[in-house]
C-alpha positions as CSV (number, residue, x, y, z in Angstrom):
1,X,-2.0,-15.1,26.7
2,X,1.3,-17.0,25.0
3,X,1.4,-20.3,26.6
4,X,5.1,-19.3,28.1
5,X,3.4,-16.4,29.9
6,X,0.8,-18.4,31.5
7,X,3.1,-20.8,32.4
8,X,5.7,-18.2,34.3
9,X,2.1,-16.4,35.8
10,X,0.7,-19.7,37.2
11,X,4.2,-20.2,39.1
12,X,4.5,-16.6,40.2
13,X,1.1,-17.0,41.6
14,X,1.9,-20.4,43.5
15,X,5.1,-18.7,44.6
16,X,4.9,-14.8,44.6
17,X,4.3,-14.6,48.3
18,X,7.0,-17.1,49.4
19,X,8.7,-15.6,53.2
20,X,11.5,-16.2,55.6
21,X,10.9,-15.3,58.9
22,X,8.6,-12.2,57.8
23,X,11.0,-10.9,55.1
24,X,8.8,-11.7,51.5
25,X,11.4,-13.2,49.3
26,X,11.6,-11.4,45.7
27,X,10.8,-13.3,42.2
28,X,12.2,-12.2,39.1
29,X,11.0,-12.9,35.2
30,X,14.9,-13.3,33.6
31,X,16.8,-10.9,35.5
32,X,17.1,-9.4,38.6
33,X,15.8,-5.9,38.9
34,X,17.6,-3.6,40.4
35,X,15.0,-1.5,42.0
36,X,13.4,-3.8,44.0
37,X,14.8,-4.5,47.5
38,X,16.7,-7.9,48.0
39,X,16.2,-9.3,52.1
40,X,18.9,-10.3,53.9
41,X,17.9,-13.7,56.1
42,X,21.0,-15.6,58.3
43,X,23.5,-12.6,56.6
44,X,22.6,-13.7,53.5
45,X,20.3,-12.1,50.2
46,X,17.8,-14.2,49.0
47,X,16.0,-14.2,45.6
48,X,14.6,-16.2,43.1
49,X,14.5,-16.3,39.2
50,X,12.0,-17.8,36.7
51,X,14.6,-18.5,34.0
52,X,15.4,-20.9,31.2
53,X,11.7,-21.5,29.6
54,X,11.3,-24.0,26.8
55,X,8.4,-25.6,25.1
56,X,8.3,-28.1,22.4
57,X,5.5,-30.8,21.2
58,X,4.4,-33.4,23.2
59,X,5.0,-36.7,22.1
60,X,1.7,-38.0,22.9
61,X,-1.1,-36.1,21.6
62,X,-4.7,-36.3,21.9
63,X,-7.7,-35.2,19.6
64,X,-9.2,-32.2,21.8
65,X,-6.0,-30.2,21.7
66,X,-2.4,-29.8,20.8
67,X,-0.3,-31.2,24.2
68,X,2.9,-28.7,24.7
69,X,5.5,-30.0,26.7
70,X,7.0,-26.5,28.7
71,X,10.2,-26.7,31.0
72,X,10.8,-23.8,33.5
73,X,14.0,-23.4,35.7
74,X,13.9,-21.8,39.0
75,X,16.7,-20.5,40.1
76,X,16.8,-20.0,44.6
77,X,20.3,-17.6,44.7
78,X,21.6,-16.5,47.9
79,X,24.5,-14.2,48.3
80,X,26.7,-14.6,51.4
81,X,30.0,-12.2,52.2
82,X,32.9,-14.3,51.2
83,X,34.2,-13.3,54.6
84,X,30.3,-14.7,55.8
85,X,30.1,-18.2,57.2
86,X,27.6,-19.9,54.2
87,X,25.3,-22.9,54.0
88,X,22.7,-23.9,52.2
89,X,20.1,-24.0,54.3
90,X,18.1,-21.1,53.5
91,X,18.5,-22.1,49.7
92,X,17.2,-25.5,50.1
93,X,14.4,-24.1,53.2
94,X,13.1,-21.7,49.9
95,X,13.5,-24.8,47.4
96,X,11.6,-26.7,49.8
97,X,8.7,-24.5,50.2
98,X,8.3,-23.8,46.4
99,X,8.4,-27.9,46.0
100,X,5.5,-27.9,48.2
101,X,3.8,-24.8,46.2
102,X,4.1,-26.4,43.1
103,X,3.3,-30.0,43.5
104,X,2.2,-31.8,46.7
105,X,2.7,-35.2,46.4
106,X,1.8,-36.5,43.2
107,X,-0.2,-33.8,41.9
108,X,0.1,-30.2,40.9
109,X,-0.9,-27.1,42.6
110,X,-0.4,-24.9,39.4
111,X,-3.9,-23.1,38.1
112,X,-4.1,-20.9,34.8
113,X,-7.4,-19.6,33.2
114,X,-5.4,-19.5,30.3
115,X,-4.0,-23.0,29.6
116,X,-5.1,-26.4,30.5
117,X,-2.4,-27.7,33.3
118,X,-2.4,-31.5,32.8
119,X,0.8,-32.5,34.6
120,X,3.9,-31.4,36.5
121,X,6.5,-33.6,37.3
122,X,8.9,-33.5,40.0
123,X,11.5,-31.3,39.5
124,X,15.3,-31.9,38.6
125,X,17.4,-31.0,41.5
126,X,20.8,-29.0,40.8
127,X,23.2,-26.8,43.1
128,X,25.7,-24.1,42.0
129,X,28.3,-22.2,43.5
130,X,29.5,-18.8,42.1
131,X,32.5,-17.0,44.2
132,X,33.0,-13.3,42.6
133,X,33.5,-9.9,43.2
134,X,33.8,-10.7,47.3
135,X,30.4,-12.7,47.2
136,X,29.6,-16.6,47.3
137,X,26.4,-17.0,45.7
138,X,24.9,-20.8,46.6
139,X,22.2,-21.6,44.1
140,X,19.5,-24.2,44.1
141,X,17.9,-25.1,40.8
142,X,15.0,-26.4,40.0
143,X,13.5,-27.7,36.6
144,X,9.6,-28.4,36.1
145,X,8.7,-29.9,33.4
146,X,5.1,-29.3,32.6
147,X,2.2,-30.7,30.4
148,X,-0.3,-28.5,29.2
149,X,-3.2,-28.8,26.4
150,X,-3.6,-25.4,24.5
């Protein structure tokens, strides 16, 4: 399996069963699909998106194998009617649960059979609005960077 893949299956796997009072909240590879059913929690839809992958050379290598440094972006969206009143609770309830799913305290819950997991860091914390077609959209991001021997 390509590094990338293993990378975006050992999140799905830490994160793939993620719920809000008993509604299972959906995660995407890249783009939303349209068939699957979004939940609504507090009047708003909730999803998240693996987006944004990168991998480059680590700058410290060792002798056994060649050290990849991979970046993943995860993307908590939820959609409120503009005439809704929104908050970011629920984003940052999800982001706080997937923080936990990922990497409790200062090491990492991510397994693959595939790749050699050495390190994730904490992530890089971002929020976005998006106000279109009669929607506000409140987004918290979240960037992992991860070390991994091939």
């Amino acid at each position: 399996m390509e590094s990338t893949q293993a990378i975006r299956t050992a999140i799905y796997s830490a994160i793939g069963n993620i719920s809000i009072q008993g509604k299972k909240i959906p995660v995407f590879d890249g783009v939303v699909n349209p068939n699957i059913a979004i939940p609504s929690i507090n009047n708003a839809s909730c999803y998240i998106v693996l987006q944004d992958q990168q991998e480059n050379l680590g700058a410290i290598q060792n002798m056994c194998a060649e050290r990849m440094q991979q970046n993943i972006t995860i993307r908590i969206v939820t959609k409120f009617a503009t005439a809704a009143v929104t908050d970011r609770t629920l984003s940052e309830t999800v982001a706080d649960i997937i923080k936990k799913a990922i990497r409790t305290g200062r090491s990492h819950n991510l397994v693959s059979p595939y790749i050699n997991i050495q390190k994730v860091e904490a992530p890089i914390v971002q929020q976005t609005d998006e106000f279109a077609n009669g929607q506000t959209a409140l987004s918290k991001i979240l960037i992992y960077s991860i070390t991994v021997n091939q």
